[in-house]
N, C-alpha and C positions, 0 to 999 in steps of 0.2 A: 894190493890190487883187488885180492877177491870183496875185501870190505867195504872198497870202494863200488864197486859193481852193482853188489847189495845194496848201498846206500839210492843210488839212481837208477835203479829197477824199484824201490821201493816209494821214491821221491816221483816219478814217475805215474805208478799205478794211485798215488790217490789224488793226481792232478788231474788224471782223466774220471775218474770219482768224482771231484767236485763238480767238472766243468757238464759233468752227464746231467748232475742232479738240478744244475742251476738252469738247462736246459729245459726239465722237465716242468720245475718249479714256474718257469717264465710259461711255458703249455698252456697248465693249467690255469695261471693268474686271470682275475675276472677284472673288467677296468673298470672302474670308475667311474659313472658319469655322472656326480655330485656338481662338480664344476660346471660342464654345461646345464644345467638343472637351474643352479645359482642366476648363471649368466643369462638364461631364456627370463626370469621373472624376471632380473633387471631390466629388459628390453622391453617384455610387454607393460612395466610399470612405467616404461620412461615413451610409450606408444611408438617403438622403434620396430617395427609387427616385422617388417620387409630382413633384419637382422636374423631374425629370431629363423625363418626360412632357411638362411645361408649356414646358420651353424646347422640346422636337421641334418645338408648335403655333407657335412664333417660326420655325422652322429651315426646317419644311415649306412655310409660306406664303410664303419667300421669293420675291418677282418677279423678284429680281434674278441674274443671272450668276453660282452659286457654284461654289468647288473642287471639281469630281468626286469626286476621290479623298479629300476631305474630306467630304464629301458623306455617303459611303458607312461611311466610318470611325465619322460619327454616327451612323444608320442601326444601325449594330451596336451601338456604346451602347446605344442607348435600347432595344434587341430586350435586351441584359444585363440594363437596370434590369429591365423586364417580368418576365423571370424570374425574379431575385432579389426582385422586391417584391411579387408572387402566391403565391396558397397553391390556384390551380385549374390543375388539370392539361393542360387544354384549351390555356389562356393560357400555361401555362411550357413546351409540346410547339410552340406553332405558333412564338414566339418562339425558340427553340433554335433548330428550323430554319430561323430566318431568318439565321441567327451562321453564319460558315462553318468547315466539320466541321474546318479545318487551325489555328483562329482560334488565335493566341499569343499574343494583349495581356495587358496586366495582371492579367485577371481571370479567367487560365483556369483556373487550380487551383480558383477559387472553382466556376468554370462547371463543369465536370468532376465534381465534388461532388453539383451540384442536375443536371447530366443522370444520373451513377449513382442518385441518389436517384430519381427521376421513371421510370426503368426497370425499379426494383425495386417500383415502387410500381404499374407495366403487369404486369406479370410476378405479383406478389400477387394482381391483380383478374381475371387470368384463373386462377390455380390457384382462387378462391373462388368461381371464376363469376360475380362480380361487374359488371354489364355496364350498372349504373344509375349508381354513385354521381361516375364520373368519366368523362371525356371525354379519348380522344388523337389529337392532329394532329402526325404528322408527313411532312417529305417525303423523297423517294427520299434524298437524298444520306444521312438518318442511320438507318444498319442497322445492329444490326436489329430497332430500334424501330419501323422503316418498316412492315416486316412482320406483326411481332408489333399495331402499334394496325391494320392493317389486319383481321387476326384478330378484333380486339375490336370492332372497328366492326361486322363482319360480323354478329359472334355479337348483338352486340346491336339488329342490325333482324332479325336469326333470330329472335329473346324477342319481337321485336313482329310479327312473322310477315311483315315485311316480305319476304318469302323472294326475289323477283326481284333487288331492289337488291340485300341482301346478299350472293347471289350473284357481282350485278357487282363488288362490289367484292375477296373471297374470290377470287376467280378473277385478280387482281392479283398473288398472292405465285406465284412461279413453280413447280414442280414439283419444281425443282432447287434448291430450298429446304433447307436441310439442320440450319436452326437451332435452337432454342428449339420444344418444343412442334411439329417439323416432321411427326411422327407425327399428330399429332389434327388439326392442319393438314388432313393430307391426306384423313384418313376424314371428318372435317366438313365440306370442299370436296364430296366426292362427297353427301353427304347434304343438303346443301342443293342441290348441282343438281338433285336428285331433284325436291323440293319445289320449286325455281323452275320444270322443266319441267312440272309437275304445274299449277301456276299459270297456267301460258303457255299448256296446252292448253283450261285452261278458260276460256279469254279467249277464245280461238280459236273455242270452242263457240259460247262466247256471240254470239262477232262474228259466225261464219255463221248460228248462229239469228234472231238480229236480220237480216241478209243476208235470208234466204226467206222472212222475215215481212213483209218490205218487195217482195217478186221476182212477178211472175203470170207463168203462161206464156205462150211466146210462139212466135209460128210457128218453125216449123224444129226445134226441140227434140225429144231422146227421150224415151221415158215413164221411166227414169231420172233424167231431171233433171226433167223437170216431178214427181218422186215425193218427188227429195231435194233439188230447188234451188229450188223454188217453195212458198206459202203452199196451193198445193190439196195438194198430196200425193198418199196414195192416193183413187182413186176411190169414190164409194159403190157404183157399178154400173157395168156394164160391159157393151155390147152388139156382138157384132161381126156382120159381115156376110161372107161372101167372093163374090167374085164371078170372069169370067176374069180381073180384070187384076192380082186379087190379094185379101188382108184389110182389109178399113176397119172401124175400131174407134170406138164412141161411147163416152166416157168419161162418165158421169153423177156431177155432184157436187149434193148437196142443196142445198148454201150458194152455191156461185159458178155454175153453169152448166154445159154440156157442151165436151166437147174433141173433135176428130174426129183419126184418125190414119190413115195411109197407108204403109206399111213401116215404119215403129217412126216416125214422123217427124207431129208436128203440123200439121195442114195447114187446121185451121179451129179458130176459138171461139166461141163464142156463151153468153153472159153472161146 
């Protein structure tokens, strides 16, 4: 009996042994994602773009541990299909720049083709002035598309008189720009700050008008600010008195009350 005991206390302890380690072992495991890698260039080779999408929603949801650099390898795939299986500029400019500018795979002769076509087709829409009909996003690393959709972004909240933003964003291509279109660049940068500060100051107006339409005066104040920082303003009358210690001034408002002054300086109210 005892060496039985022994035997299944022993038989026991290294089944939970194994079953720990094969737990752990599964943990750490990194997946795979050679297979869908495989299967995305079959699709973009066979121009099946719209598949190539549906496996990403499998790829992305993954919970599990995958290959980094497999990972990212997808990643560019599927930024490939996007481009190649769009006809909107917007979709074929933010996926390019998702691709990186040095990219060699299989598909770059093709890639290379739909980004000169996509440049030539920014470059048409700003000689037409065309600033409705398509949309470009790209980011810094590809110039000097970078630039030139910045141009176009600008100009077209410039047409919606958006004129602050455009600016911010105009204000993005540097000085030392020397590209494409670097001439009108320059003279449209100045002429929309014009308009953005023109904007900015009538905000400005507006905020300190709203400011003294909300402000009364208040002790201590000069008759300058109670004239330009307060809701009384100018007085309707005005009564002064002098005496030895100096001038005291009653300031007469029809609407709000009297002000009393003593060296330019408010020193009573009455409402």
């Amino acid at each position: 009996m005892i060496s039985s005991s022994l035997l299944i206390s022993c038989s026991n302890g290294t089944g939970t042994e194994q079953v720990g380690s094969t737990k752990e072992k599964q943990k750490d495991k990194v997946i795979s994602l050679q297979k869908e890698i495989k299967q995305a260039k079959e699709y973009i080779r066979d121009k099946e773009y719209s598949k190539v999408s549906d496996l990403s929603t499998k790829v992305y949801n993954q919970n599990e541990k995958v290959n980094k650099d497999q990972y990212e390898e997808f990643k560019v795939l599927d930024s490939i299909a996007s481009v190649f299986g769009s006809n909107l500029s917007y979709v074929k400019s933010s996926n390019i720049s998702d691709i990186p500018v040095n990219y060699k795979g299989e598909f770059k002769a093709q890639l290379n083709r739909e980004r000169e076509a996509l440049k030539e087709s920014l470059i048409n829409d700003l000689a037409k002035k065309d600033f409705k009909t398509n949309n470009y996003t790209y980011t810094k690393a590809y110039q000097p598309e970078y630039y030139l959709s910045l141009y176009f972004t600008s100009m077209k909240n410039y047409n919606m008189e958006e004129y602050t933003y455009a600016y911010d964003i105009i204000k993005k291509i540097p000085n030392t720009y020397k590209g494409k279109y670097a001439e009108d660049i320059e003279i449209t940068k100045a002429q929309i700050k014009r308009k953005s500060d023109e904007v900015t100051d009538e905000w400005d107006a507006q905020e300190k008008q709203e400011k003294i339409q909300n402000t009364d005066p208040q002790i201590g104040m000069t008759k300058e600010e109670v004239i330009n920082d307060t809701r009384w303003g100018k007085p309707n009358d005005v009564n002064r008195t002098i005496t030895k210690y100096g001038v005291e001034e009653q300031w007469v408002y029809n609407v709000y009350g009297y002000l009393y002054f003593e060296d330019d300086k408010v020193t009573a109210i009455q409402e």
